[in-house]
C-alpha positions in Angstrom: -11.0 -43.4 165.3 -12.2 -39.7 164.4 -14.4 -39.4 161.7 -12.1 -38.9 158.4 -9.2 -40.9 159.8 -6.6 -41.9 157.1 -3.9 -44.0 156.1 -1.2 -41.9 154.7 1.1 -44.7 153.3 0.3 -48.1 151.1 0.8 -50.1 148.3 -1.3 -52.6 146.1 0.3 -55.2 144.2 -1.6 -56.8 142.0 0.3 -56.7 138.8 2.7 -59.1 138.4 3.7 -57.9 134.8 4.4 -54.5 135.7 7.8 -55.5 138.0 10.7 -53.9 136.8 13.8 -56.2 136.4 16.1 -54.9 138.0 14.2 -54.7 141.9 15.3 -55.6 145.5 12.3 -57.8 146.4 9.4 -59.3 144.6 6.1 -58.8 146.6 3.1 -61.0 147.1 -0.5 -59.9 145.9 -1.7 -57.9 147.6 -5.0 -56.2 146.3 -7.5 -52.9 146.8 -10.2 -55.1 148.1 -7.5 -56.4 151.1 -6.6 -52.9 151.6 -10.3 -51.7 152.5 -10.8 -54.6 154.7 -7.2 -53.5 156.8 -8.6 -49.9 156.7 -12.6 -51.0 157.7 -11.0 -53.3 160.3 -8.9 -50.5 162.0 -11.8 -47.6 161.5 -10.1 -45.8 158.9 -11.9 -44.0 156.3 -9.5 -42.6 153.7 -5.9 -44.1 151.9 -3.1 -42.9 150.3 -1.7 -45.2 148.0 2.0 -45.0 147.1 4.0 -46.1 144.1 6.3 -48.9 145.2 10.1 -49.2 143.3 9.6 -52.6 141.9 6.8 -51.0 139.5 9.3 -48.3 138.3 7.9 -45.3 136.9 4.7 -47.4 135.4 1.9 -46.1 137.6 -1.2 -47.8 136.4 -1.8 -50.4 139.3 -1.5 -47.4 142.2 -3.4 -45.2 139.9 -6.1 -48.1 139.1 -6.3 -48.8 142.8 -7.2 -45.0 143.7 -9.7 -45.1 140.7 -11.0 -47.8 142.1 -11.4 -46.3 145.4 -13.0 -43.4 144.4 -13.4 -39.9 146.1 -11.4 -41.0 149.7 -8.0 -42.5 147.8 -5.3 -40.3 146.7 -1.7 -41.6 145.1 1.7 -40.7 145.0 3.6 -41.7 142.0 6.8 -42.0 141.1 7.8 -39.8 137.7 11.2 -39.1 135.9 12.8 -36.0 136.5 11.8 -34.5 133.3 8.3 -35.2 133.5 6.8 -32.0 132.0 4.0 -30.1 133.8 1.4 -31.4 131.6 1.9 -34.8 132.5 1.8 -33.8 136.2 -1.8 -32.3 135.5 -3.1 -35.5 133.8 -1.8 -37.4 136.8 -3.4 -35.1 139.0 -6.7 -35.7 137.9 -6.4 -39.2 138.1 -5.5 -38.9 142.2 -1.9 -38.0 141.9 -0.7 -35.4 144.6 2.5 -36.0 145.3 5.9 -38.0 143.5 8.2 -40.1 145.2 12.1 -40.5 144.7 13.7 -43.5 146.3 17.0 -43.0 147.3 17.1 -46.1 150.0 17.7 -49.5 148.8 20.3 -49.6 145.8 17.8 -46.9 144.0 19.9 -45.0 140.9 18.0 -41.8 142.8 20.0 -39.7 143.5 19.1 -36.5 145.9 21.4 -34.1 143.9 19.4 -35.2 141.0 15.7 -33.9 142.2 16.1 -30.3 141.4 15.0 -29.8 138.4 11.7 -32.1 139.6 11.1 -30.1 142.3 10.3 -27.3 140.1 8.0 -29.2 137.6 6.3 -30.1 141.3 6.0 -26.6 142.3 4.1 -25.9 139.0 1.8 -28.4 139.5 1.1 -27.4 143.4 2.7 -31.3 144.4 4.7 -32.4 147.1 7.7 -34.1 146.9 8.2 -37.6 148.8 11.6 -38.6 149.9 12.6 -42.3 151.2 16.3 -41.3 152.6 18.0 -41.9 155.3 18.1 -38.2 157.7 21.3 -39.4 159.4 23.2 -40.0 156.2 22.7 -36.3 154.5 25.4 -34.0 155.7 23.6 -31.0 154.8 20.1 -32.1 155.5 18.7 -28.8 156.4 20.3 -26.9 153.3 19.2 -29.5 150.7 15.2 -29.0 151.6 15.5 -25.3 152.5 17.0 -25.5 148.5 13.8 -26.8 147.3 10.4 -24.8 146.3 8.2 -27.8 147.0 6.6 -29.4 150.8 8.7 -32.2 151.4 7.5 -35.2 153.1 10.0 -37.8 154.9 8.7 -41.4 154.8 9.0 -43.6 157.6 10.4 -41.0 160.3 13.1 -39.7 157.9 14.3 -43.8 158.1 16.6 -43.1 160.6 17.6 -46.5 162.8 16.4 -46.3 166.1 19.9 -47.3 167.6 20.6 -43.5 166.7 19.8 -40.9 169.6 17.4 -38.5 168.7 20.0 -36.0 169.3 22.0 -37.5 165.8 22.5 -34.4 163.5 20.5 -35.6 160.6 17.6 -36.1 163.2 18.1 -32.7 164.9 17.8 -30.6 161.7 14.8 -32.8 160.5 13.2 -32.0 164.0 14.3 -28.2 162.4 12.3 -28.6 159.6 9.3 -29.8 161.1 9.1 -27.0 163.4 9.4 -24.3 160.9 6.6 -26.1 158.6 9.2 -26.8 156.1 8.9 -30.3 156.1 6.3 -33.1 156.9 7.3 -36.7 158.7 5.0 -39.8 158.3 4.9 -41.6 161.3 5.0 -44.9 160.3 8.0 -48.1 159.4 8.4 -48.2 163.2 9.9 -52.0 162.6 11.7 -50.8 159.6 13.6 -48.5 162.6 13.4 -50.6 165.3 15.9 -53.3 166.9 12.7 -54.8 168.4 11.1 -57.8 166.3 7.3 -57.0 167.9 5.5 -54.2 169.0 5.3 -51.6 170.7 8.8 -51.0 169.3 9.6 -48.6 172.0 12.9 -47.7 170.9 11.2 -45.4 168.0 8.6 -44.0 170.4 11.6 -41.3 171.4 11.7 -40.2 168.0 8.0 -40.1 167.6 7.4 -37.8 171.0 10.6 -36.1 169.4 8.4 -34.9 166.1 4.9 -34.5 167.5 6.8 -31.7 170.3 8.8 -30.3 167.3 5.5 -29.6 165.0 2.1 -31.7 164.6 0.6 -29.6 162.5 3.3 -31.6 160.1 2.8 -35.0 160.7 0.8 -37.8 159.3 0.5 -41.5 160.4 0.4 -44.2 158.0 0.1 -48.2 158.0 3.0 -49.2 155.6 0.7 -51.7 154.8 1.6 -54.8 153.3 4.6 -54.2 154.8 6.8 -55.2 151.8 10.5 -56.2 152.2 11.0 -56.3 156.3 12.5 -59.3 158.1 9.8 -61.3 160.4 7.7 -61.4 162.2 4.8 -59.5 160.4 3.8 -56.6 162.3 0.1 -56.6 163.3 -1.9 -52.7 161.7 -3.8 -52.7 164.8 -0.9 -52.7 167.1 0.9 -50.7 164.7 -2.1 -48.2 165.1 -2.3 -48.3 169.1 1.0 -47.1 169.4 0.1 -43.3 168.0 -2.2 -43.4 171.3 1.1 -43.8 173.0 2.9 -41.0 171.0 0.0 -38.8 171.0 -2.7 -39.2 174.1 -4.6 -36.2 173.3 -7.6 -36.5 171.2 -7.2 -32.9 169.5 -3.7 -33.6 168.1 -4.3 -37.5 166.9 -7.6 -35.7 165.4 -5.2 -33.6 163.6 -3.0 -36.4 162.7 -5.0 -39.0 161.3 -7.6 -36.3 159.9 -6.6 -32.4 159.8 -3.2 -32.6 158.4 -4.3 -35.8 155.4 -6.6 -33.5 154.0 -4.5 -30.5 154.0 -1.5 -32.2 152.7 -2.9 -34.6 150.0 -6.7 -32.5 149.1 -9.1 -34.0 150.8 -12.2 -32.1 151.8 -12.4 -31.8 155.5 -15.0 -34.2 156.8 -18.7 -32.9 157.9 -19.3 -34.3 161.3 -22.2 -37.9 161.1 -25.2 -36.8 161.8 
């Protein structure tokens, strides 16, 4: 791995308490000291640690797990639509850099509602984090030119692999990406795929698809613990071999796993070890 590499996409849960109701799935523990072991084990350096829906809008495990962390953790969190700008700022110094809206699995999100958040974000110099499905937006392209805030796609925009990468909602994401208007984790490849094991080749279309389209936009990410999939569990290091696949130059994974994490979530570009 380059020097710097990091995981763009994470959850701890360790806080059994803090499960809203009303969720899809109740996870198992899974703590900050497990995370670092996945990331030591796969040579990764840095982790972004994202607010899962079964906490809600209550934020303290991700944010305790980025304190935790310290200076190579960043969080995104998931906020009501009227959070005000000072909130944003206190959230901000506590690792914050980006919110998330869930509009996948029976979420109340709705994208028409975002809006008025994507201005509060704009304020606060955030991104905006969308779990959707690409090839169920009609106007896909209008929606995030509409916005005033970087909008990142989790999990290849969701799309199902089954779907040619020449599906509309696919085609104006690849749009997107090319004009810098949008950013695309690569990551969820067996959320996608109609294979049950690695290499999950029917995603790696979609994945040449994006890093052609753009990679100054792209991040990869783990997904790690991998909440709410059907079996088998897929394996981080095989999940992290396949971006050799999708990406066999060293100057664009470099940009990847390193360039692009720092630029889209504040980390200080890493000095070379002596």
């Amino acid at each position: 791995m380059p020097f710097g590499a990091c995981d763009c996409h994470a959850h701890v849960f360790n806080a059994a308490s803090q499960l809203v109701p009303n969720r899809v799935y109740t996870p198992p523990d899974a703590s900050l000291e497990s995370y670092r072991h996945v990331l030591q084990t796969l040579g990764l350096s840095r982790g972004v640690i994202v607010q899962p829906s079964v906490y809600g809008t209550d934020n303290l495990a991700t944010l305790a797990a980025v304190a935790e962390g310290g200076e190579n953790y960043r969080a995104v969190v998931v906020v009501n639509e009227d959070v005000e700008l000072h909130e944003l700022q206190d959230l901000h110094a506590k690792g914050a850099r980006g919110a998330r809206v869930n509009a996948l699995f029976q979420s109340d999100a709705c994208l028409n509602d975002v809006q008025r958040l994507a201005r509060t974000l704009s304020d606060a110099t955030w991104h905006l984090q969308l779990l959707t499905d690409v090839s169920t937006i009609e106007d896909l392209e209008g929606f995030i030119r509409g916005l005033p805030v970087p909008v990142v796609f989790d999990h290849f925009g969701h799309i199902p692999a089954h779907l040619d990468t020449n599906h509309p909602g696919f085609r104006a994401l690849l749009k997107l990406v090319g004009e810098g208007l949008a950013w695309v984790k690569l990551s969820g490849s067996y959320r996608l795929s109609a294979e049950d094991r690695p290499p999950y080749s029917d995603v790696t279309p979609f994945a040449h698809a994006l890093i052609s389209a753009n990679p100054d936009q792209l991040v990869w990410a783990s997904d790690w613990p991998h909440p709410h999939i059907r079996p088998p569990m897929p394996n981080d290091g095989a999940l992290l071999d396949m971006l050799a696949e999708w990406a066999p130059s060293d100057a664009i994974r470099t940009q990847i796993l390193v360039e692009n994490p720092a630029r889209l979530y504040g980390f200080d570009l890493p000095k070379p070890q002596e």
